[in-house]
C-alpha positions in Angstrom: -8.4 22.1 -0.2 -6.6 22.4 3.0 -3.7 21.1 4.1 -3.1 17.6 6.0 -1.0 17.4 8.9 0.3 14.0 8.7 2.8 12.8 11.4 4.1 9.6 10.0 6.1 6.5 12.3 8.8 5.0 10.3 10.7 2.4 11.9 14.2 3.8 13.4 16.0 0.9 12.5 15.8 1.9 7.9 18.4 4.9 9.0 21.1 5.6 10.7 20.0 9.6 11.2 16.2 10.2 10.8 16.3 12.8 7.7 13.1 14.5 8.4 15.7 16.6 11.3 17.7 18.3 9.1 16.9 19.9 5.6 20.0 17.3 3.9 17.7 14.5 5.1 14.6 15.9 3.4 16.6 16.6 0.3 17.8 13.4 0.0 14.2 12.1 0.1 12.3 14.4 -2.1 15.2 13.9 -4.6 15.6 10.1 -3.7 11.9 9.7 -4.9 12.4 12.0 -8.2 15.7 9.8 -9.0 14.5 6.5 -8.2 11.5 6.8 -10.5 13.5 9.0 -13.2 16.5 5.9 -13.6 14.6 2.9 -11.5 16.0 1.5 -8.7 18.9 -0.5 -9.8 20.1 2.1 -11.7 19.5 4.3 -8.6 22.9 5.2 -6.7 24.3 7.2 -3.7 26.9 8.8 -6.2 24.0 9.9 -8.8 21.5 11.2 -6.0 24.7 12.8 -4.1 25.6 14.9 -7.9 22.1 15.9 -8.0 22.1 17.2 -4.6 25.2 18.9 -5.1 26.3 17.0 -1.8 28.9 14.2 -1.2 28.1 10.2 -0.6 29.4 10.0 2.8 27.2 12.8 4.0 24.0 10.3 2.5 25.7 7.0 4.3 25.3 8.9 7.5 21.4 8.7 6.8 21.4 5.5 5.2 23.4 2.7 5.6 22.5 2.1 1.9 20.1 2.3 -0.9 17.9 -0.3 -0.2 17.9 0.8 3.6 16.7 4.2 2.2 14.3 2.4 -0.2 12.8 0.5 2.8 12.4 3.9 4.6 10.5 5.3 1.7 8.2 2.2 1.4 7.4 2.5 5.0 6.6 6.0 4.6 4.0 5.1 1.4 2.6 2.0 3.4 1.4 4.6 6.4 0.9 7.3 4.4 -2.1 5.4 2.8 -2.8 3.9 6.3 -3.3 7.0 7.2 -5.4 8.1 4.7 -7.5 5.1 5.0 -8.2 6.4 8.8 -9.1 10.2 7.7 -11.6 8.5 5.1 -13.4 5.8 7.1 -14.0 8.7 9.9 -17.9 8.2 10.9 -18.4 5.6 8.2 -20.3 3.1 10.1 -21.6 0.3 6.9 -18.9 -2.0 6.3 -19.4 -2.5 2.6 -19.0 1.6 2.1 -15.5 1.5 4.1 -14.0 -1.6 2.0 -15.2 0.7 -0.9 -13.4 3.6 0.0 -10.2 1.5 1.0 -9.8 0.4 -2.6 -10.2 3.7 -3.5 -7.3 5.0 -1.4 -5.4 1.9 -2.9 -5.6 2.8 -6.0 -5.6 6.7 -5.9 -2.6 8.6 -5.9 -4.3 12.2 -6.4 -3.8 13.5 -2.5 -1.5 16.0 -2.9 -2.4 18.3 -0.4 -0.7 16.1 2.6 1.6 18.3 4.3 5.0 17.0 3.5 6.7 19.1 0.6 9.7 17.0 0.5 7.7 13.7 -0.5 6.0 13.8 -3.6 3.1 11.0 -2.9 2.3 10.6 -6.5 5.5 9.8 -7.2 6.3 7.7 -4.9 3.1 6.2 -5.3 4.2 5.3 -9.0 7.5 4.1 -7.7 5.5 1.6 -5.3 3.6 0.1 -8.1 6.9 -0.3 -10.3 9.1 -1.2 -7.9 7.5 -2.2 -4.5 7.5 -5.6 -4.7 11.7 -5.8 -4.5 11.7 -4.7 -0.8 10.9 -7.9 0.5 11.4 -10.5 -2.4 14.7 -11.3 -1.6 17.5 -13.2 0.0 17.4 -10.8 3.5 13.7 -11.2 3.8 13.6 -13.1 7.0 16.5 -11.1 8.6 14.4 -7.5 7.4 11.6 -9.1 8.7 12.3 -9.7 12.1 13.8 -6.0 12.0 10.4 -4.7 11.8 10.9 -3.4 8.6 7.4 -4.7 7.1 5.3 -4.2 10.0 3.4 -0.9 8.0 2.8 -3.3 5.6 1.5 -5.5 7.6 -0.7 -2.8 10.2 -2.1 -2.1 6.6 -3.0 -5.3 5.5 -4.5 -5.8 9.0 -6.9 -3.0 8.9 -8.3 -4.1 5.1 -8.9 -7.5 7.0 -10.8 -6.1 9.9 -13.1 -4.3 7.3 -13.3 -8.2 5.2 -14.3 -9.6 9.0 -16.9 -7.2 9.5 -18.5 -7.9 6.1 -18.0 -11.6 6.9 -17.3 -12.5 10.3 -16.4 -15.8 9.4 -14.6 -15.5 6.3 -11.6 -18.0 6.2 -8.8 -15.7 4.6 -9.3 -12.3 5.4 -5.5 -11.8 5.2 -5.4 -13.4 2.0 -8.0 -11.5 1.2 -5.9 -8.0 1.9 -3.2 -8.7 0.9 -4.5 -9.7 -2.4 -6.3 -6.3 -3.1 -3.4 -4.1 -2.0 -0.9 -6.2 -4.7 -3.3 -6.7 -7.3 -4.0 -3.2 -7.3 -0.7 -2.2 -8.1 0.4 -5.3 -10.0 -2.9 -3.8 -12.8 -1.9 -0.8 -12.2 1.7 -1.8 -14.1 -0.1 -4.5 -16.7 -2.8 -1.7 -18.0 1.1 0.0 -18.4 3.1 -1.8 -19.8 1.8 -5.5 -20.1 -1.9 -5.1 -20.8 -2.4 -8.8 -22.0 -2.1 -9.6 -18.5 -4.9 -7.1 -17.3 -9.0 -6.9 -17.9 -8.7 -3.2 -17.7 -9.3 -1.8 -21.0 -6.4 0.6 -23.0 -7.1 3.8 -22.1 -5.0 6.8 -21.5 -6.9 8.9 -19.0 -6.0 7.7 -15.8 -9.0 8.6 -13.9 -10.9 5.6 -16.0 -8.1 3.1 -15.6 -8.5 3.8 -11.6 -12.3 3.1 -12.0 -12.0 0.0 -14.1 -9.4 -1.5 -11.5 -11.8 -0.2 -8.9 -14.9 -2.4 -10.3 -12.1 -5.3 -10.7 -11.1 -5.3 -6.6 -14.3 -4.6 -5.4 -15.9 -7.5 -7.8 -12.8 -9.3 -6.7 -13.6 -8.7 -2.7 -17.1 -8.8 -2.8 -17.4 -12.0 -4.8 -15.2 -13.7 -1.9 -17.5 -12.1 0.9 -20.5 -13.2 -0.8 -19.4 -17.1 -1.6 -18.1 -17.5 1.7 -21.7 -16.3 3.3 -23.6 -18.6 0.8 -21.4 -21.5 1.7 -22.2 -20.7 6.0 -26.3 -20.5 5.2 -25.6 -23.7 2.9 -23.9 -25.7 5.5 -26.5 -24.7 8.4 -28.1 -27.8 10.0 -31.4 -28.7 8.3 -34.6 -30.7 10.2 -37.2 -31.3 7.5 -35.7 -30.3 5.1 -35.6 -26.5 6.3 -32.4 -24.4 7.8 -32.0 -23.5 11.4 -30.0 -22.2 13.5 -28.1 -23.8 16.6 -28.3 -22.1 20.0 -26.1 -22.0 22.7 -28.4 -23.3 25.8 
């Protein structure tokens, strides 16, 4: 398959140095990733990552300011990675319904591997999202992270599923909700079918490629049931005149 150039944005203000510029920066990353999801992240440290890098922590805090600034960064990075990916797949897809389908799809697959950027490993840091993602913004600092700009490829993300929810249902009342929804059930399943499959419909199975179709069938059931209640409930609630529906113009 051939190679993807991606060019990702990640906001300036989650380093102090921008490590794609130098090859310490992309070391700490690519090792970052392997280390977070080798010890998890509070286990994670600047003195463990700087032995494995055969480097010293000062030379990391002049990338990072710390770990979770350096865990932000690589959240970012996932969030418009799959962004991005979302964008290369809904290329001259016109039906709405085909591009929500292939936007859980890219939610829930990890298998592009051919991106061009060999100091992140996506499937990794893919895992490490699903584990671990959640912790960047449930916290104290929220707010204060928030009006940095730190979650605003979160959010561009969450935006683009809701245009797609819109355009299936122009009137839907929580497309946001909606969005949001699949991208955190996706990876919340993703962990139960793991770990804590009581708390999960998808069925115990160990090749991954069925697990991702199971969750598939679960979002898209999930987003299309949504779509299709909320147009019922618009023809149901059209204005009747003997007993049969029309529709009000605008004279």
């Amino acid at each position: 398959m051939k190679k993807i150039e991606i060019n990702l944005h990640i906001n300036p203000k989650t380093y102090v140095k921008n490590p794609v510029t130098t090859d310490l920066g992309k070391k700490i990353l690519e090792n970052s990733v392997i280390l977070i999801d080798e010890l998890g992240l509070e286990d994670f440290s600047f003195r463990k990552l700087a032995i494995r890098i055969s480097s010293t922590e000062s030379s990391l805090y002049r990338y990072f300011e710390n770990k979770h600034y350096l865990f932000i960064y690589l959240l970012n990075w996932y969030w418009e990675w799959t962004s991005t990916r979302i964008d290369l797949k809904l290329i001259n897809v016109k039906e709405p319904e085909e591009k929500l389908k292939l936007i859980i799809r890219t939610l829930i697959d990890s298998s592009m591997k051919n991106a061009d950027s060999p100091f992140i490993d996506e499937e990794i840091l893919h895992r490490i999202v699903v584990r671990e993602g959640t912790k960047a913004y449930h916290h104290k600092l929220v707010d204060t992270e928030n009006e940095y700009g730190f979650f605003l490829s979160y959010k561009t993300l969450c935006k683009k599923i809701s245009d797609v929810i819109i355009e299936l249902s122009h009137n839907h009342q929580y497309p946001k909700t909606l969005a949001s929804t699949l991208v955190e059930t996706a990876n919340n399943n993703l962990y139960f079918a793991k770990h804590l499959p009581r708390l999960t419909d998808i069925k115990e199975e160990k090749d991954p490629e069925v697990i991702n179709d199971d969750l598939f069938q679960i979002l898209h059931h999930l987003a299309m049931s949504s779509i299709k209640n909320r147009n019922e409930n618009q023809v149901e609630n059209k204005p009747k005149v003997n007993g049969n529906k029309i529709e009000l113009l605008n004279l």
